[in-house]
N, C-alpha and C positions, 0 to 999 in steps of 0.2 A: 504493500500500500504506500503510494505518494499524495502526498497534499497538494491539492490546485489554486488552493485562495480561500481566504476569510470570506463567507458568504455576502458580508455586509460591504466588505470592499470594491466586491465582482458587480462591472457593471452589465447587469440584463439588459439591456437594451444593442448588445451588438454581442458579436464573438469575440473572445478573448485569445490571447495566445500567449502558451504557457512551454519553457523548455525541460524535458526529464530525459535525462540520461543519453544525453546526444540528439535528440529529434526534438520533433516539435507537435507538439499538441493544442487540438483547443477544444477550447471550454464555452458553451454554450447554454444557454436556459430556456427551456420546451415548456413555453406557457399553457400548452393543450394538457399535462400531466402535473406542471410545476415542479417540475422538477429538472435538476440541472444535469447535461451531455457532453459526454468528452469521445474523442476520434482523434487517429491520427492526420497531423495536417496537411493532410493530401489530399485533393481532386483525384481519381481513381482515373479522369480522361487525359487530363497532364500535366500530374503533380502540382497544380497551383495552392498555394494555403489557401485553403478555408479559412480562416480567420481573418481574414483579408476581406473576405465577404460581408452578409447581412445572415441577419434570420427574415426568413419572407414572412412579408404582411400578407397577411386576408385583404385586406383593404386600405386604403388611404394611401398617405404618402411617409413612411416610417422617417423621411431625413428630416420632414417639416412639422409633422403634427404625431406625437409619439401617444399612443392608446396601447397598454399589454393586450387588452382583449383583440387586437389585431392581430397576434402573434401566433403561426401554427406550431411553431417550432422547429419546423425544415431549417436547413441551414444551406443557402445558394453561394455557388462558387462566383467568385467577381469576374473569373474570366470570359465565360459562357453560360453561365446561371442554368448548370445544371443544379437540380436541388437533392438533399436527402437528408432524412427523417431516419431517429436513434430508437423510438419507440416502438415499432413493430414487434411481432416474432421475428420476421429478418432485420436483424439490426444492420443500420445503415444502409438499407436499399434505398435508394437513385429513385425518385419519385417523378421527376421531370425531366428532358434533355428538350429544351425548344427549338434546338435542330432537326427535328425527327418524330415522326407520327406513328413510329412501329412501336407499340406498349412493350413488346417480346424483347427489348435492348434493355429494359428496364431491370428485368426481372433475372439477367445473365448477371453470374458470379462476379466478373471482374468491374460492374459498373457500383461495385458495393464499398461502404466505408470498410476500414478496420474502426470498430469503435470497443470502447474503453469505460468497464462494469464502472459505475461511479454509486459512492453514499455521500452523505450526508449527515454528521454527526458531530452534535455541540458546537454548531456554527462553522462548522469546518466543512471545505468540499474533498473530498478525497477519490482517487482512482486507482484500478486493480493494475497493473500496470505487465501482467504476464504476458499479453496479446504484445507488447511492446520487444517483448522479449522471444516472439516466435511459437508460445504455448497458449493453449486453450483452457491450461489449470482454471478453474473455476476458486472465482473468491472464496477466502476466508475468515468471517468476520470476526472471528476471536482472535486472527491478528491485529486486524485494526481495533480492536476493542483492547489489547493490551498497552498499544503506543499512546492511550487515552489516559487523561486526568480526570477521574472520574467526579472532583472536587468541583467541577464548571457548571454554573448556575443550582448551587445548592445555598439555602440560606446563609448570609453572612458571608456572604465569599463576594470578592470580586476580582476584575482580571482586566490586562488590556493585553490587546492580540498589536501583532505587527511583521510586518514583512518588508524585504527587501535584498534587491540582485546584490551578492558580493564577489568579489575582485579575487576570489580565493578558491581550491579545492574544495570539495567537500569534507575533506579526508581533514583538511588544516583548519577546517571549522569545528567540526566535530571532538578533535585535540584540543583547542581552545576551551570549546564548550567543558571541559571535562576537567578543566583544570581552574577550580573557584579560588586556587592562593595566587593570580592574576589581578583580583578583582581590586585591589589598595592600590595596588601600583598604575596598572595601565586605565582605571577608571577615577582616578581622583578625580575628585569635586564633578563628577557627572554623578556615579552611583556609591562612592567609598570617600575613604582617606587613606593616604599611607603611614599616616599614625598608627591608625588600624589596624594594622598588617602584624599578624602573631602567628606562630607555629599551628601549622593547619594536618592535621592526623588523620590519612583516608587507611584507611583496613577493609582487605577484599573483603563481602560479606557473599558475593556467589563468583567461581573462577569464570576463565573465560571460558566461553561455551559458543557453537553456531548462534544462538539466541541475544548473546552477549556479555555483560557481565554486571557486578551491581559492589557498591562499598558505603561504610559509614564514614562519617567526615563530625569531623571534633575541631571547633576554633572558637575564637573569640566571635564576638557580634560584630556585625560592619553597623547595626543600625547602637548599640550601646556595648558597656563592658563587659556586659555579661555571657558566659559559657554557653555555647551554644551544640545541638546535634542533629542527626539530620542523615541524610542517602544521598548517592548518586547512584543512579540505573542508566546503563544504556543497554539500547533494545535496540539491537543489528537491525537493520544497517543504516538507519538515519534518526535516531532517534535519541534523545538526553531527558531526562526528568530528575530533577535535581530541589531537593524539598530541603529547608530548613525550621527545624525547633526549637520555639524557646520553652523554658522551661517556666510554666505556673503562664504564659501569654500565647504569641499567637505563631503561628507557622507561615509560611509563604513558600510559593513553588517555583521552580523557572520550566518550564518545558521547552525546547527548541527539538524542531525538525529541519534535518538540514538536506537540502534535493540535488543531487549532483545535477547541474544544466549541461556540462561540457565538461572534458579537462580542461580544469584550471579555474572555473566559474561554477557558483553557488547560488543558490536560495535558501535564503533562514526565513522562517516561519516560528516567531514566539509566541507565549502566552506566560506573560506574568502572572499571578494570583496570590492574592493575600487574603488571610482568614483574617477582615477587617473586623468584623463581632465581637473578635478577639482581644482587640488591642486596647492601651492606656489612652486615656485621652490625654492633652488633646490628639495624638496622633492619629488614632482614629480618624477624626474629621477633617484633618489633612488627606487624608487619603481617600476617603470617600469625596471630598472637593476634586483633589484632582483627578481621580480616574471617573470624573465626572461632564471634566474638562471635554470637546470637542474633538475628534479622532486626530485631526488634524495638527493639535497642538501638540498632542501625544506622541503624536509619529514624529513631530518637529526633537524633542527633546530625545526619541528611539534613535533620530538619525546621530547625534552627538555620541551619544554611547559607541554607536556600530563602529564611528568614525576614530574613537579611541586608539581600535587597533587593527582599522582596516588596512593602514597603509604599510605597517610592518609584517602583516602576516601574509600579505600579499610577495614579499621578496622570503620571507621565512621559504611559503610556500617554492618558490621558485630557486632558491638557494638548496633546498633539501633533496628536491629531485634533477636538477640541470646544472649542478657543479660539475666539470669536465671529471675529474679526477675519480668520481666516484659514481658517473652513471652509468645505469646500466638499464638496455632497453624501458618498457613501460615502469617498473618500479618505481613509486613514488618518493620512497624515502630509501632509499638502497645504505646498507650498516651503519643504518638510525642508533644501535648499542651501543657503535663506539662511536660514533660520532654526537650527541647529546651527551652529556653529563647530567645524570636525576641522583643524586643523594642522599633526597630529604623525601619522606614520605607523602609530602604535599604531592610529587611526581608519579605515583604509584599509577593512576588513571590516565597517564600519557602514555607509560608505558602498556598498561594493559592492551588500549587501543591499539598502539600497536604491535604486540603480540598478535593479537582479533586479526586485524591487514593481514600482517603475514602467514598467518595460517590458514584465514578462509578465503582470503579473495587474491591469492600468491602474490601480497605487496603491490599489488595493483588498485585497489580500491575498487568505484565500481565497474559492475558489469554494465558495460554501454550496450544499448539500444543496436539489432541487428541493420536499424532504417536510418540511425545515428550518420548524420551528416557533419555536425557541429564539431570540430576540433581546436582549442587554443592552447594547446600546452605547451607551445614550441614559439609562442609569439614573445616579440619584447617584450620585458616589463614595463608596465604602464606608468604614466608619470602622474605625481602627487595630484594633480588637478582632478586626470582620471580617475583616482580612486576614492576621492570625495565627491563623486560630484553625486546629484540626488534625483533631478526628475526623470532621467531615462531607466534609473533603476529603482524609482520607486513611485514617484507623482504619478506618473502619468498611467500607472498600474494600479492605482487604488482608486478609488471611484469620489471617497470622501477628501483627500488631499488636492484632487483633479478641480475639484470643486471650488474648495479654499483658494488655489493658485489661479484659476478664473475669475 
């Protein structure tokens, strides 16, 4: 299972396009069922994105005067407006070609999408992504039901979701994510301090496994003095849930999902959450104010964070795998043991992760897409301008931020 977007981000009103694992997908909303459709993005007549496209109106004019109840939920190619609908028994059969009067060209295999099992759960859109990989395995949903926080819209809880394209591997996001004795140093005055910063104690709590692996974590408070405990879980192959406890107050999660788009380039997909119910005042009302605050301000203040340490993990990234001296074919991190230095038990979850690489995906990370067109792992690295910048990797993908910036 991969995530395609925060539902409330995703703009219905046209087709979306989204990158996993080398190719390209889109994502689309079938008002006739309400519910939302992913395909891979290809015209079956030749190759043009679909997403490039519309979803055909019933009626009117969709560019000038927008009505959902106009919407079938076909989705027309821009090149020749052939059309085709995800909701059938035949998923993704070609409902129209306006070249052509013979119904029987219709109903032939190859005028058909590939499309892509999609849910919907706790505001999240997600897809089965096996079709992408050349099998017909049928979803799982108690896997997508493990990579979930089951804490999301339950009394007293609240959360702010956020996304956005990064500059990095999956694999160098993922090692980040997993490593919280980061957070004083490379996040000062966004989310910590480095006053803060104390001996942080991870102890495996499950080894590594296909599934992944899980540890307790012991450190001071970033938010006060006090001892605090807590988990990390990752859940192969793009997943981190990273819960913290205080004792006698209140807990907070981080969850990140991170989508390999390409080598070399990411998508994180968070969710914050704090058991505000919980908390002391006034704190409390601080945080219930601002995660009250407008998506837009929110994502303003996500993009600083991300920005902390986009632009070193982005040459990390590039240093670990394209040092002359030590590469070796596809291998992302080629004799990562001796080359890192981890000492202190803070590192134990970098290491694990990568132990995880090397054993199940032979230091390669992920499995790309057989339709996988998308390659950057061989390009220059990009300059500091590039790795901050914000609307093409994230404005103009969200629907509430698109909004604020108009």
């Amino acid at each position: 299972w991969y995530p395609l977007g925060f539902e409330k981000f995703v703009n219905k009103e046209k087709p979306c396009q989204v990158s996993i694992l080398g190719t390209s997908v889109v994502l689309w909303y079938e008002n006739t069922s309400s519910s939302w459709r992913a395909a891979l993005d290809r015209c079956p007549h030749r190759l043009v994105r679909l997403s490039e496209g519309r979803i055909d109106p019933v009626s009117g004019n969709i560019k000038s005067t927008w009505d959902s109840s106009h919407i079938t939920g076909n989705i027309e190619c821009p090149y020749h407006g052939w059309k085709f609908r995800a909701h059938d028994a035949v998923k993704g059969s070609c409902t129209c070609i306006p070249q052509s009067k013979d119904e029987a060209k219709l109903e032939r295999a190859p005028s058909r999408l590939i499309t892509l099992p999609v849910q919907c759960r706790d505001g999240m859109i997600w897809c089965w992504t096996a079709r992408l990989m050349g099998s017909e395995a049928e979803p799982d949903p108690s896997k997508l039901s493990a990579m979930l926080l089951d804490r999301i819209g339950a009394p007293g809880i609240m959360h702010v979701d956020y996304f956005r394209d990064l500059p990095m591997d999956a694999t160098i996001l993922m090692e980040n994510v997993l490593d919280p004795s980061h957070l004083p140093f490379t996040h000062h005055r966004t989310i910590s301090r480095r006053e803060r910063a104390s001996p942080l104690t991870l102890a495996m709590k499950q080894t590594v496994s296909p599934s992944g692996f899980s540890a307790t974590k012991t450190a001071g408070d970033t938010l006060n003095t006090s001892k605090t405990g807590g988990s990390v879980e990752f859940i192969a192959p793009n997943t981190v849930i990273s819960a913290t406890n205080r004792k006698q107050s209140f807990s907070d999660w981080n969850v990140v999902y991170a989508v390999p788009q390409s080598p070399g380039l990411s998508r994180i997909y968070v969710r914050i959450v704090f058991e505000t119910a919980k908390m002391p005042l006034p704190l409390s009302l601080i945080f219930k104010f601002a995660f009250s605050l407008p998506s837009f301000l929110l994502h303003l203040n996500n993009h600083k964070i991300l920005e902390d340490d986009n632009v070193f993990l982005h040459f990390q990234g590039k240093l670990l795998q394209g040092e002359a001296r030590f590469r070796r074919g596809n291998l992302l991190s080629p004799d990562w043991k001796t080359r890192f230095f981890l000492p202190t038990k803070s590192d134990t979850l970098v290491s694990a992760f990568r132990q995880w690489l090397d054993k199940y995906t032979g230091g390669e990370g992920a499995s790309w897409s057989p339709y996988a067109t998308e390659s950057n792992s061989n390009q220059l690295a990009w300059r500091h301008e590039e790795l901050v910048e914000r609307f093409q990797r994230h404005t103009k993908k969200c629907q509430k931020c698109l909004q604020a910036f108009k």
